[in-house]
C-alpha positions in Angstrom: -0.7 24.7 17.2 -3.7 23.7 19.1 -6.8 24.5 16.9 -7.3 22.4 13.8 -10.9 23.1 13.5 -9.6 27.0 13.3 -7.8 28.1 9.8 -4.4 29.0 9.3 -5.4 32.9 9.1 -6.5 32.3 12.8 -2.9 31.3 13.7 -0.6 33.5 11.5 -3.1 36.0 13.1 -2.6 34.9 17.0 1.2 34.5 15.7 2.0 38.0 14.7 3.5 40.8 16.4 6.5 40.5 18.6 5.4 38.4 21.3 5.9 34.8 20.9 2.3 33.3 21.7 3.5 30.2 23.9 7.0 31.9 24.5 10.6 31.6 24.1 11.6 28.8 26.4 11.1 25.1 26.0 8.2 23.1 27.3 9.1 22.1 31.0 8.6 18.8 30.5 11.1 18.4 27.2 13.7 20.6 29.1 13.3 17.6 32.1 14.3 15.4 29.9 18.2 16.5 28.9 19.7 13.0 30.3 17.3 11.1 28.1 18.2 13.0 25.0 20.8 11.6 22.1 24.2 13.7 22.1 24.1 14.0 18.7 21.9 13.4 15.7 18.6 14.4 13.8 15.5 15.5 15.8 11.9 16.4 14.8 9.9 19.0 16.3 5.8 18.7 14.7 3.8 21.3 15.1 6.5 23.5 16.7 5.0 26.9 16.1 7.2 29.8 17.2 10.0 27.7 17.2 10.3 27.4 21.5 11.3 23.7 21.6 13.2 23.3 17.7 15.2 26.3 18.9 16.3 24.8 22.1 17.0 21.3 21.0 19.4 22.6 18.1 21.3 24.1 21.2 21.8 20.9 22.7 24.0 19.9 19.5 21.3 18.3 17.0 20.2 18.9 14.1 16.7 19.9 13.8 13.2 20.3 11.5 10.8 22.4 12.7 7.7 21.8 10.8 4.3 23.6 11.2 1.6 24.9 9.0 1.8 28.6 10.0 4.5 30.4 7.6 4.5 33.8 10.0 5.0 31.2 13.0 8.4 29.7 11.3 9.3 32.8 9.8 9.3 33.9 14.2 11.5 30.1 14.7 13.8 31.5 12.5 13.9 34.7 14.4 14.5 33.4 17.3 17.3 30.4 16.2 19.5 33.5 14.8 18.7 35.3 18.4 20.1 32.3 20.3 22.8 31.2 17.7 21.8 28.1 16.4 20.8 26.3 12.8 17.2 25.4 12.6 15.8 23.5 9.4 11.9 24.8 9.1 9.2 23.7 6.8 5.5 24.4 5.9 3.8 21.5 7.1 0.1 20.1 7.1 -0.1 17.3 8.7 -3.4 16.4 7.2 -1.5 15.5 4.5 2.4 14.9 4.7 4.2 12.1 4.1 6.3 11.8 7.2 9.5 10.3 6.1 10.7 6.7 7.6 13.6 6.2 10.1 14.6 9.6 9.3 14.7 11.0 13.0 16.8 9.9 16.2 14.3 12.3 18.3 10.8 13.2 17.9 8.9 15.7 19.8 5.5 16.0 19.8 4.2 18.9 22.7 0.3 19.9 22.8 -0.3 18.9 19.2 -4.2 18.1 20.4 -5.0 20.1 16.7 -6.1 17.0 15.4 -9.6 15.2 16.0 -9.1 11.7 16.2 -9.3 9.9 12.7 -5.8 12.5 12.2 -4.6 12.2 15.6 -4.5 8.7 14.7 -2.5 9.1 11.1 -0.2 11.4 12.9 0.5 8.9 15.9 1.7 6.5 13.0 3.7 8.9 11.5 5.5 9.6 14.6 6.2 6.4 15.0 7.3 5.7 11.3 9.8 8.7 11.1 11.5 7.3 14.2 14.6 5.2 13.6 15.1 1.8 15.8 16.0 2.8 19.2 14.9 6.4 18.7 13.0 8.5 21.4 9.7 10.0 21.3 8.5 12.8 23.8 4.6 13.5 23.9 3.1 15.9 26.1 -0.4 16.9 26.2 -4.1 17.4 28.1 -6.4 15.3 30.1 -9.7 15.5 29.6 -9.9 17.2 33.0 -8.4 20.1 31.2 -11.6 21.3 29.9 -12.3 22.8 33.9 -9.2 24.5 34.5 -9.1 26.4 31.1 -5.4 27.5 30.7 -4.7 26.2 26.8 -5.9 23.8 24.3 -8.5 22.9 22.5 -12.3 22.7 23.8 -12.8 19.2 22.9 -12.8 16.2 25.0 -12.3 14.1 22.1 -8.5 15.6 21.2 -7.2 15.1 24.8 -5.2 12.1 26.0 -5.8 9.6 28.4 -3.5 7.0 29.6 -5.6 3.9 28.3 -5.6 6.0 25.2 -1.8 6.3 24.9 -0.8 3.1 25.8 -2.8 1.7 23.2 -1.5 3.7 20.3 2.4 3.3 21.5 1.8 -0.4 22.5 4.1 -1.4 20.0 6.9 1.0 21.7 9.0 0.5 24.7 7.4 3.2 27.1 9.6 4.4 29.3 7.3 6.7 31.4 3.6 7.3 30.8 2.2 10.2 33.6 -0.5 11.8 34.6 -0.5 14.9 36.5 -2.1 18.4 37.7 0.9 21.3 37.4 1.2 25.0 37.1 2.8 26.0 33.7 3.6 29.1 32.3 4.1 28.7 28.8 3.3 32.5 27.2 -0.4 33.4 27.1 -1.3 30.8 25.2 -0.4 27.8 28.1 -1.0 29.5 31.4 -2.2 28.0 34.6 -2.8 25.0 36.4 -3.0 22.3 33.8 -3.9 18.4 33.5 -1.4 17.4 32.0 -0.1 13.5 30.6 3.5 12.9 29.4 4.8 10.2 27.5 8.2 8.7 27.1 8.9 6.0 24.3 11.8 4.5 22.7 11.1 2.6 19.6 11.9 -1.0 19.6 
């Protein structure tokens, strides 16, 4: 999901048919992070669309929710967790309004969820947070503001993108691990594809 200003007829619409939108594979920058990764336990993937990063983390041995607010892009999750073998937990999720749940989650995964303007972003930043036990890892990627030239995914609003200064103030309260900055080719389906500015975030909570 990157559009909260569009409705969810816009993305069950750019969801259907066979092709997965943002692809089958996980995000590069979750899949660099295997060593970091608990061996076992409970994870959260928000806003996890077609399923690309819930699917793979279930492979590495935990036990994940995949939560979104498109029902045709879970119903695809589920698709594609029976076509690589593995036990996915999905729910309908708006995360205007859920009650995230507390401590519940040893991993949380948050990748391009740049949906929300900021009064949400800001809601969901705690929620994060609050469904992650003591000790548990959070993984946040998303777009710089320089984004808006290049033009290869998310949302056309300076206001949703991520700046360091920006991050480091809302996961202050976290250990942060790694906080980067960085231009990249990605190839993430059609709907991530190109050179991207790009900021990734690695927190444990204390």
């Amino acid at each position: 999901m990157t559009g909260f200003d569009n409705p969810r007829e816009h993305w069950n619409a750019r969801f259907a048919g066979e092709a997965y939108f943002f692809g089958k594979e996980p995000n590069g920058f979750l899949a660099q992070q295997t060593d970091l990764l608990p061996k076992k336990g409970r994870a959260l993937a928000v806003a996890d669309g077609e399923g690309r990063n819930g699917v793979w983390l279930a492979g590495r041995g935990l036990e994940v929710l995949s939560i979104d607010f498109s029902p045709v892009a879970l119903a695809k999750a589920q698709k594609l967790a029976v076509e690589r073998g593995v036990t996915l937990e999905t729910a309908e999720v708006d995360l205007a309004t859920w009650r995230w749940p507390a401590l519940a989650f040893d991993l949380v995964v948050a990748i391009f969820i740049q949906f929300a303007p900021p009064p949400l972003r800001d809601r969901i930043f705690a929620g994060l947070k609050r469904a992650l036990r003591r000790g548990g890892l959070l993984l946040l990627q998303g777009y710089r503001p320089k984004q808006l030239e290049y033009k290869t995914g998310g949302p056309p609003l300076v206001e949703n993108l991520y700046t360091e200064e920006l991050l480091r103030a809302a996961f202050g309260n976290m250990d942060i691990v790694a906080l980067r900055s960085h231009d990249d080719v990605i190839h993430e389906g059609t709907g991530h594809d190109g050179m991207s500015a790009l900021i990734d975030l690695v927190a444990r909570k204390r």
